[in-house]
C-alpha positions as CSV (number, residue, x, y, z in Angstrom):
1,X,106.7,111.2,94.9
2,X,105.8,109.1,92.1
3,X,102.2,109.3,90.5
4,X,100.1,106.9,88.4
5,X,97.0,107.1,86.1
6,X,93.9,106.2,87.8
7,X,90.6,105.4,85.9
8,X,87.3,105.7,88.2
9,X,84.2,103.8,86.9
10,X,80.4,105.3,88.3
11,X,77.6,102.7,88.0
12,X,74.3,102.7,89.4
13,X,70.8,100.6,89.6
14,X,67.6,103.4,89.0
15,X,65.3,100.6,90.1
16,X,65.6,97.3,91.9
17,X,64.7,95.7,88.9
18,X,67.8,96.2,87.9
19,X,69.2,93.7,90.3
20,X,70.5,90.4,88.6
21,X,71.2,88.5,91.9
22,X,74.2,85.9,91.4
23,X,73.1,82.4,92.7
24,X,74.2,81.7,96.4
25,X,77.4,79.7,97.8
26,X,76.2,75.9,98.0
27,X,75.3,74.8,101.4
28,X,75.1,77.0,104.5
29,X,78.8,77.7,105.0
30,X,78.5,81.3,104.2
31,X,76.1,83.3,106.0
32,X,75.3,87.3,105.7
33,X,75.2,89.1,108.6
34,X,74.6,93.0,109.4
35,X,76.3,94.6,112.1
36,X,74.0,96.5,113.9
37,X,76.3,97.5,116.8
38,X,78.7,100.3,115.6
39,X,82.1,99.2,116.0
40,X,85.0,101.6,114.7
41,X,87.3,98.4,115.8
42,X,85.8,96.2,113.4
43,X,84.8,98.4,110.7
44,X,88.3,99.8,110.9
45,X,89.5,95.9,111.0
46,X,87.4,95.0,107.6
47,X,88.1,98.4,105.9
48,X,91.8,97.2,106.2
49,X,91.7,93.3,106.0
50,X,89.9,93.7,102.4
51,X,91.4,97.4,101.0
52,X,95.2,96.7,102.3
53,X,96.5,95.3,99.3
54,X,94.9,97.2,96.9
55,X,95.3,101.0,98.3
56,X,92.4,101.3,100.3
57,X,94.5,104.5,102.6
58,X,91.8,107.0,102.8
59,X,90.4,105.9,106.2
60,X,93.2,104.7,107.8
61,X,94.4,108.0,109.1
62,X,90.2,108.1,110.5
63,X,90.1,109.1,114.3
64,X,88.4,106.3,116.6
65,X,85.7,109.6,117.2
66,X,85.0,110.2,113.2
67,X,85.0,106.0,112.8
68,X,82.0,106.3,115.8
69,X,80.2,109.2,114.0
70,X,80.5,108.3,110.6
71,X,79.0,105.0,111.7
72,X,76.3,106.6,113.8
73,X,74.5,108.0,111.2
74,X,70.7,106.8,110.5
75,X,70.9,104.6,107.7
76,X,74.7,103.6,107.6
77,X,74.9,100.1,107.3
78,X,77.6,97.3,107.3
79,X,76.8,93.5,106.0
80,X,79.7,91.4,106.8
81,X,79.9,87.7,104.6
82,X,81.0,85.3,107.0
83,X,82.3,81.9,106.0
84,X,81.7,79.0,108.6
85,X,82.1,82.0,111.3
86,X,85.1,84.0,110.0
87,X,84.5,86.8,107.9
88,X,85.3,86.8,104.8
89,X,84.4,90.5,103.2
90,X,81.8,93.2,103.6
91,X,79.2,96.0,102.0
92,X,79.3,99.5,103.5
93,X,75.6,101.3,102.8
94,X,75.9,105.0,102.6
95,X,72.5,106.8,102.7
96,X,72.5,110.0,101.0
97,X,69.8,112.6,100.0
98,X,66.4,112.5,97.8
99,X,66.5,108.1,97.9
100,X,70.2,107.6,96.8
101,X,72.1,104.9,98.5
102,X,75.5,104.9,97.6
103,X,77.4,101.3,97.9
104,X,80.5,102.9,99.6
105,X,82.8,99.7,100.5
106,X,82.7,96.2,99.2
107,X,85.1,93.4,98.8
108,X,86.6,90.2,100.0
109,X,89.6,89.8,102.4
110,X,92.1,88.3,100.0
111,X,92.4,84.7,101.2
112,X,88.7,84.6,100.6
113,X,89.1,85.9,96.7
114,X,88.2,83.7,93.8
115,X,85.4,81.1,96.4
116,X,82.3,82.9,94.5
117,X,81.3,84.8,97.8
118,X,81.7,88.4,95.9
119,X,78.6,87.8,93.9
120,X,76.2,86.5,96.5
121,X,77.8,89.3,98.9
122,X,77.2,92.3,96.2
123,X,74.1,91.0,95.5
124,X,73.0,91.4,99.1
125,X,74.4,94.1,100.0
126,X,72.5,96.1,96.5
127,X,69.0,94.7,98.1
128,X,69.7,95.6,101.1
129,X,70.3,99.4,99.4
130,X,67.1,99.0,97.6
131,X,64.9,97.9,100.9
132,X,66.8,100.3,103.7
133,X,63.9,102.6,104.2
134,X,62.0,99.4,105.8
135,X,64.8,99.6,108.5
136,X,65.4,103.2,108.7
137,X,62.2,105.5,110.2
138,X,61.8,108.7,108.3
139,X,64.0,107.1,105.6
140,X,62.4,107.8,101.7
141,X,62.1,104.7,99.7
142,X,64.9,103.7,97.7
143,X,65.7,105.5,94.2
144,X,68.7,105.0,93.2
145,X,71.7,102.6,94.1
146,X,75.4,103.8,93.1
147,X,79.2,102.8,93.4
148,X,82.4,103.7,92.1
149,X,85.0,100.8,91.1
150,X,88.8,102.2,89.7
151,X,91.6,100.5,88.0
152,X,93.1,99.5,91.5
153,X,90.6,97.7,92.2
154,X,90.3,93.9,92.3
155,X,90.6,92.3,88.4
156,X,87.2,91.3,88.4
157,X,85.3,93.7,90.6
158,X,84.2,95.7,87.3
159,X,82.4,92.5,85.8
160,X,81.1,91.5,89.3
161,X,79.2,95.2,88.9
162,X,77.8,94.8,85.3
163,X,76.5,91.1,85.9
164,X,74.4,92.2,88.7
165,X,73.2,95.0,86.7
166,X,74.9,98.3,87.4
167,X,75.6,100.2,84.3
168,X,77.9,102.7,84.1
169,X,77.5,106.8,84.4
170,X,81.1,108.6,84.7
171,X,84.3,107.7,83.9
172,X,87.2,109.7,85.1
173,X,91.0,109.3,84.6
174,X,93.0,111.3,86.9
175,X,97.0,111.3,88.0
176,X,97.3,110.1,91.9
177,X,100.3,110.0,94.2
178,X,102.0,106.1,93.8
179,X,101.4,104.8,97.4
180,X,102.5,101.7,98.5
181,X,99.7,99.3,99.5
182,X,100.2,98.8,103.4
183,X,98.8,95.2,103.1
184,X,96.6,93.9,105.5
185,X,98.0,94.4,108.0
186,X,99.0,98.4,107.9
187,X,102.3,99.1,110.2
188,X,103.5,95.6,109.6
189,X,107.6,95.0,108.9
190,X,106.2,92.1,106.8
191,X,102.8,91.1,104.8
192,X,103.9,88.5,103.4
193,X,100.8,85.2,103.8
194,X,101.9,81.9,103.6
């Protein structure tokens, strides 16, 4: 198998000051939306409908029974963007120890790309990280907000990052298996759109 050079960017926000909110879609067309009720179905649906074509595979091979506990766990969260009721992209909220929230998954589905959604979405799904522990009992107040972004990644997820004020921490380059993208619709003779 084939390999290719992948560079891994680590940002983070140390205070929610350091959110720089991008300005809202006009009108009421896009709405954001957290789903409360764990669903492996859809998370699995979103996970693959925004990471197909740009080699999201790690969770793919994910049991219905880990997709249920992973998405179980006190202070997991999922806000889905939804444009005039379809949705359009989502932000996975990992809570982790001592007041870290880690921004795990965000992106668009790809025929929803380039409409100015990813802004408004990132920037609600990074206050939602910074207010959690008002949802979540027992949860310690908010300290630290991280992602990672790599070189697979969308062409202007980096930028979206920096202009809502995440600054970087780690960059690593390492060598990873070529895999084909599986598209969005993984098993599929074709993913062709029109």
């Amino acid at each position: 198998m084939s390999t290719i050079v992948v560079t891994t960017w680590s940002l983070e926000q140390t205070s929610p000051a350091d959110l720089l909110p991008a300005a809202a879609p006009e009108g009421d067309a896009v709405r954001v939306v957290r789903s409360e009720v764990p669903s492996p179905e859809f998370s699995r649906f979103l996970y693959a409908s925004v990471g197909g074509d740009i080699r999201w595979t790690d969770r793919l091979s994910w049991s219905y029974d880990r997709w249920q506990g992973y998405l179980e766990r006190p202070g997991t969260e999922t806000w889905v963007a939804y444009d005039r009721g379809t949705p359009a992209g989502y932000v996975e909220l990992d809570p982790q120890d001592d007041g870290v929230v880690e921004i795990a998954y965000f992106g668009l589905i790809p025929s929803f790309r380039g409409r100015r959604i990813g802004g408004h979405l990132l920037s609600y799904g990074a206050a939602r990280a910074w207010d959690l522990a008002e949802r979540w009992d027992g949860r310690p107040p908010t300290k630290r907000v991280w992602l990672h972004t790599c070189s697979l990644d969308g062409e202007h997820a980096m930028a979206n990052y920096q202009r809502r004020g995440f600054r970087l921490f780690d960059t690593k380059v390492e060598e990873e298996s070529d895999i084909s993208a599986p598209g969005p619709w993984p098993g599929s003779a074709s993913d062709t759109r029109p």
